[in-house]
N, C-alpha and C positions, 0 to 999 in steps of 0.2 A: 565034668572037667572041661577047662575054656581051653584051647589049646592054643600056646602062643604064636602070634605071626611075627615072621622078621621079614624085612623089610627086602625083598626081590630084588636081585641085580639084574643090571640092563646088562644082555649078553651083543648089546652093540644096536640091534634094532635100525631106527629112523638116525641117530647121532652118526654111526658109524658106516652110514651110505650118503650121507651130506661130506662128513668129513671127508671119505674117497673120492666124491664130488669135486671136493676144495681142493683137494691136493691133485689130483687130474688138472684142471683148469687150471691151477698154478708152474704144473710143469707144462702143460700146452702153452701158455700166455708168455713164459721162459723162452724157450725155444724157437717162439714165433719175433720177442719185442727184445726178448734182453731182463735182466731183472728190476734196472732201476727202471721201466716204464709202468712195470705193473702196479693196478691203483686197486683197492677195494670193491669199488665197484664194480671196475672188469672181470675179479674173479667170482664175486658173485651173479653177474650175469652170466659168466660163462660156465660154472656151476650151478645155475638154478636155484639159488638160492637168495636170501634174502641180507642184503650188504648187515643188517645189523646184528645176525649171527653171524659174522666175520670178525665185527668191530666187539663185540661181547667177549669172545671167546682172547683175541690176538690185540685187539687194541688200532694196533697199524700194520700196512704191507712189512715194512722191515721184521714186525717182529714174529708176523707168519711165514714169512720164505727164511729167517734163521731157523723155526722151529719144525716147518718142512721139510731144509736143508737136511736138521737129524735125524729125521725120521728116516729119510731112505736109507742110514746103513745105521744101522737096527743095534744100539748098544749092547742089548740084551742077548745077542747074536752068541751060540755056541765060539771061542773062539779055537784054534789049530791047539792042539796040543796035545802029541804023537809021544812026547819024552825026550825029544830031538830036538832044544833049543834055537838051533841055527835053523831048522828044518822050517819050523813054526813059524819062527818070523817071515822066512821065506816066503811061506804061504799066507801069511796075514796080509805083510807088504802087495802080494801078486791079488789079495781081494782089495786092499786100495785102488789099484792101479788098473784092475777091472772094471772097478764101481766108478772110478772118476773116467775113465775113456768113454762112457758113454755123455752125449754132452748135454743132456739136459742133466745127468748128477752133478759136474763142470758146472755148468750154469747155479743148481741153488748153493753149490758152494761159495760160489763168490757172490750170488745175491745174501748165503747168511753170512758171511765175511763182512762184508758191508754195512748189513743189519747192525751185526756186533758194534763196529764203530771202536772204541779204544777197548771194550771187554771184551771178555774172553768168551769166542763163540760158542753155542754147543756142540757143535761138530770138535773145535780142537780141545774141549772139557773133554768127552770122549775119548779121544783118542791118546788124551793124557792119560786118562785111567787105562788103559787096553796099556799102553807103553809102562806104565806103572807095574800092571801085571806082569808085564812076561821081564820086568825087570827085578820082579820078588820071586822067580822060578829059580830053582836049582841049578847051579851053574851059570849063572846069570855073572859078567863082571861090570855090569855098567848099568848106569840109573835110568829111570824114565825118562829125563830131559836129554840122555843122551841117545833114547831110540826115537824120539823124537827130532830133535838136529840129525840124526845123521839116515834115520830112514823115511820119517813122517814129512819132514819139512822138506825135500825134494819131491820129492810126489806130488804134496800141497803146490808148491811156485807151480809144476810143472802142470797141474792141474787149472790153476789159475793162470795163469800167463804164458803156458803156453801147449796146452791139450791134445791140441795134434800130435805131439813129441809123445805123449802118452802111452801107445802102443808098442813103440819101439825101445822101452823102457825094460831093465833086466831087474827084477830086485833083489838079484841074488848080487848084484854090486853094491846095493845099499847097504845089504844087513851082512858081505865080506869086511866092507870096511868099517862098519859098529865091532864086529866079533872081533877081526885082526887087531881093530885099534886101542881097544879092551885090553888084551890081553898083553 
């Protein structure tokens, strides 16, 4: 009896220690130049790696620091949900407001903002689906576009344009005036 082979998954190996490589050197290179300065070749120098598994994988800088950008907050991510509607967002909002106060996550936001260009980035695809979500929750009186305008896109500006302001941010004024103005 032959016994069949199926074909091995890479459980990450040599891909998935280059890739940490790439995206290390991409938030160093961030935080040191700015995003529009980083080139291909910087971050495979500064990753160790070789520019043409950069250019393989991503194409151009823009469309590796958009796809960076999502990577750090992890769509896949458990999200709040206690049963507490106002309570969740609360807490969802205060892990935006976390994740962008730090300034290199600030930084690949607006490097994949950029990237985007008139599309829509992956970072705000995400976060239309998360807003989507807790818009189809029970008890919910208002749509995804609107937890988006009234909690996501302050955050966003504030995160882009003006990051400092970040910490001093409450999100429970975000997601009073989504719930009050609902109802």
């Amino acid at each position: 009896m032959v016994a069949e082979s199926s074909p091995r998954r890479r459980t990450g190996g040599r891909s998935a220690v280059v890739l940490t490589s790439i995206r290390k050197a991409v938030e160093e290179l961030i935080s040191e130049r700015g995003s529009d300065a980083i080139t291909i070749p910087m971050v495979a120098e500064r990753a160790g790696v070789n520019h043409s598994s950069i250019y393989r994988r991503w194409g151009d800088a823009r469309t590796m620091i958009n796809d960076l950008a999502t990577y750090r907050l992890d769509p896949a991510r458990g999200l709040p949900d206690s049963g507490d509607l106002r309570a969740d967002l609360t807490a969802w909002a205060q892990e935006l407001i976390g994740h962008y106060s730090v300034p290199v996550n600030a930084a690949l936001l607006r490097g994949g903002a950029a990237a985007a260009g008139e599309s829509e980035s992956d970072c705000l695809r995400d976060r239309r689906a998360e807003a989507a979500g807790f818009a189809a929750r029970p008890g919910s009186t208002f749509s995804g576009d609107d937890v988006i305008d009234r909690v996501v896109a302050p955050i966003i500006y504030r995160a882009i344009f003006l990051p400092w302001t970040l910490p001093e941010v409450d999100a429970r004024t975000y997601v009073d005036e989504l719930c009050d103005r609902a109802t």
